[in-house]
Wavefront OBJ file of the C-alpha trace (Angstrom):
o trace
v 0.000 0.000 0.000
v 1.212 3.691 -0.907
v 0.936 6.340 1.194
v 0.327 10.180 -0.212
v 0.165 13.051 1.693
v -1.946 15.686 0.776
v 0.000 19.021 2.315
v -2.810 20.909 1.448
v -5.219 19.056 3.668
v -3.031 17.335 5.800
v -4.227 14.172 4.719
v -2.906 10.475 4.374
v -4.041 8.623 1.529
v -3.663 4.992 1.895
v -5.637 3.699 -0.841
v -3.938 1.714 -3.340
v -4.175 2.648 -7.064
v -6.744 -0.462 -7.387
v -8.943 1.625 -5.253
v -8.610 4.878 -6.379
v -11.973 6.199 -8.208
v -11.019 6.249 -11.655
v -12.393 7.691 -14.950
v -15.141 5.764 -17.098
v -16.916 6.432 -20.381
v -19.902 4.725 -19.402
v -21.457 3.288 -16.151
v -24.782 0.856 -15.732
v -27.429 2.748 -14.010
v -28.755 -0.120 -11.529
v -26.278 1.883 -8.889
v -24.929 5.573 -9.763
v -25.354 8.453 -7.540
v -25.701 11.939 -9.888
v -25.636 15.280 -8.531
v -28.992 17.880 -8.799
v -26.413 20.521 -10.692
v -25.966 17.735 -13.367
v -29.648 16.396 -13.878
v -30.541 19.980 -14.362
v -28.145 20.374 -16.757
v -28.251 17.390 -18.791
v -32.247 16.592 -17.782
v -33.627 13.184 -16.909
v -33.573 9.885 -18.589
v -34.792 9.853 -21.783
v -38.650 8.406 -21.844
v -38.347 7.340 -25.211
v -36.092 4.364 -23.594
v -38.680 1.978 -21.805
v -35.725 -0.237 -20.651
v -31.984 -0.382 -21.900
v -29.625 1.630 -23.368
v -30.684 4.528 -21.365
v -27.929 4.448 -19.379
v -25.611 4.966 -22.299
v -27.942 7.720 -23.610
v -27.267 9.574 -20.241
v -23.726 9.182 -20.095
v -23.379 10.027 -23.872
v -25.404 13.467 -23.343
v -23.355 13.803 -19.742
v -20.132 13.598 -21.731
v -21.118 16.184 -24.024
v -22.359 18.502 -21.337
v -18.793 18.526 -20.422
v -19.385 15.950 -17.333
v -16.897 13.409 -16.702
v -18.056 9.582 -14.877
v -16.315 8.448 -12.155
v -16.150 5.101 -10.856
v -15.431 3.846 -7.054
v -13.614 0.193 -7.417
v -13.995 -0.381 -3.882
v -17.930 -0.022 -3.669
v -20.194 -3.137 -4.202
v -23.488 -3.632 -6.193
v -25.708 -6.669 -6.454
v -27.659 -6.382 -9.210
v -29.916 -9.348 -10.571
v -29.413 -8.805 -14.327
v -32.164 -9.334 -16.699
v -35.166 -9.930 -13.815
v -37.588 -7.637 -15.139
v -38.156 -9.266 -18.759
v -37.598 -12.935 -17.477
v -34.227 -13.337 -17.919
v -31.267 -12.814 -19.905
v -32.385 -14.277 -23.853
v -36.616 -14.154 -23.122
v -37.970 -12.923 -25.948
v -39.002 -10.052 -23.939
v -35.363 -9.464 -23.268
v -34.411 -9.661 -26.754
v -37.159 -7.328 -28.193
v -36.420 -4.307 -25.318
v -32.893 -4.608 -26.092
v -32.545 -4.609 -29.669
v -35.885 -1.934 -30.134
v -33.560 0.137 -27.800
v -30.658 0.218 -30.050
v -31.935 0.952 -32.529
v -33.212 4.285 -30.985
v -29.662 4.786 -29.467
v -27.888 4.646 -32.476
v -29.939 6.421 -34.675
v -29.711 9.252 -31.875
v -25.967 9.139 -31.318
v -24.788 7.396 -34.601
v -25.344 9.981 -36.746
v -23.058 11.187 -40.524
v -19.419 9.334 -40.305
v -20.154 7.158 -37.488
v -22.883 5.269 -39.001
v -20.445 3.671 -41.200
v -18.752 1.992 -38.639
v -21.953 1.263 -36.771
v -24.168 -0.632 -39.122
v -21.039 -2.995 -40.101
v -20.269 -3.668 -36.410
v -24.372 -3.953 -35.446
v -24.584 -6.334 -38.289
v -21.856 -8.643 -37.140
v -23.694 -8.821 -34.017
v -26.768 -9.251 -34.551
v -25.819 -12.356 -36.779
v -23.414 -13.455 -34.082
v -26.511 -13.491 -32.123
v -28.713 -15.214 -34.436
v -26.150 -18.172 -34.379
v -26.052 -18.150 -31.212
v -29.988 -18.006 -30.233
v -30.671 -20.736 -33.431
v -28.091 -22.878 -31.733
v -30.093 -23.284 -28.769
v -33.125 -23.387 -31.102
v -34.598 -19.968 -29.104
v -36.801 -19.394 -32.373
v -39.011 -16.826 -30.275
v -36.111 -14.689 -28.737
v -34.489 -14.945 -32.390
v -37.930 -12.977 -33.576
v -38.593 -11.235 -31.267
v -34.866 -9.650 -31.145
v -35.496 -8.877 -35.169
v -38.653 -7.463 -35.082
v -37.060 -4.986 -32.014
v -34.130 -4.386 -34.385
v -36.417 -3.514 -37.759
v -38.470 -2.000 -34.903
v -36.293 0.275 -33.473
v -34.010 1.395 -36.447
v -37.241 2.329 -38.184
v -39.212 4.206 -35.928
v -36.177 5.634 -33.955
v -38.476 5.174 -30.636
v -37.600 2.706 -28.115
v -41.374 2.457 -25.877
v -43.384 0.613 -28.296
v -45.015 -1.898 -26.446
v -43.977 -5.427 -27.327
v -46.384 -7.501 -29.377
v -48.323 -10.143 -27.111
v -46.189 -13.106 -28.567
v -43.499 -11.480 -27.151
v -44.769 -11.328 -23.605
v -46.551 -14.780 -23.165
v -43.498 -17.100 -21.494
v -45.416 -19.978 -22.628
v -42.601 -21.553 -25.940
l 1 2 3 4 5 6 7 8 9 10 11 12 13 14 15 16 17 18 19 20 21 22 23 24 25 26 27 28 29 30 31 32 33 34 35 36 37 38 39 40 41 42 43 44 45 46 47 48 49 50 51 52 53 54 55 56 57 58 59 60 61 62 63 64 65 66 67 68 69 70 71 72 73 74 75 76 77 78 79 80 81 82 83 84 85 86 87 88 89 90 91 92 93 94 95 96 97 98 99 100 101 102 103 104 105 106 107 108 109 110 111 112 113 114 115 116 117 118 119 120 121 122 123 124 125 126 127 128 129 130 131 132 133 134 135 136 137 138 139 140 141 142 143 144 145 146 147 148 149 150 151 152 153 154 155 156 157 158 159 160 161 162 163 164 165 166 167 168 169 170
């Protein structure tokens, strides 16, 4: 462990640079803590997002208000991941996810950067529809393309999924 000492402050720092809080570009929002100066700078969470992505939205928009993200290594989260669509590969899952990138990137994606964007959101979405016809999730594998076509075309990201998406039943 390394020892500072702030002369200013008179203060001993004996954290170790694996705990120091460190710079991020983007954090998950199941645990951040953001100031009142900086949600009335940068506003709320966009409503557009029902559920994902808006987390990256806000750190995007934070980033170009001039905000920086901080991270504390030391602090600890649970967070159950996936527990409010059924879990991680659901159809629900699958449609919320890819309806909200396609709102993201058509927000944040726009001129130069879409040409690196639609090759790299192509390779993954057909790395996913290996994967998801592999385990013969024909449901999630519709549901995630009819978010996708859903999303890119509309640009919103709170349409309601359709009921075959929501039944659990296979």
């Amino acid at each position: 462990m390394r020892e500072l000492t702030n002369e200013w402050q008179g203060v001993v720092d004996t954290q170790t640079d694996e705990e120091r809080p460190r710079i991020i570009e983007f954090a998950p929002f199941c645990a951040v803590l953001l100031s009142r100066q900086l949600l009335e700078t940068v506003g709320l969470l966009d409503e557009q997002f029902f559920l994902y992505y808006e987390d990256l939205d806000y750190c995007q928009r934070m980033r170009q208000a001039g905000y920086t993200l901080a991270m504390i290594p030391t602090a600890k989260v649970w967070h159950k991941v996936s527990v409010s669509t059924g879990g991680w590969h659901t159809p629900m899952e699958r449609f919320l996810m890819a309806q909200s990138s396609g709102r993201y990137f058509r927000r944040h994606g726009q001129g130069w950067r879409m040409f690196f964007i639609l090759p790299y959101r192509l390779a993954s979405a057909l790395r996913l529809t290996v994967v998801l016809s592999y385990k013969s999730e024909w449901r999630s594998l519709r549901a995630y393309w009819y978010g996708l076509w859903l999303g890119w075309r509309t640009g919103q990201a709170n349409t309601p999924a359709p009921r075959w998406v929501r039944t659990q039943t296979q």
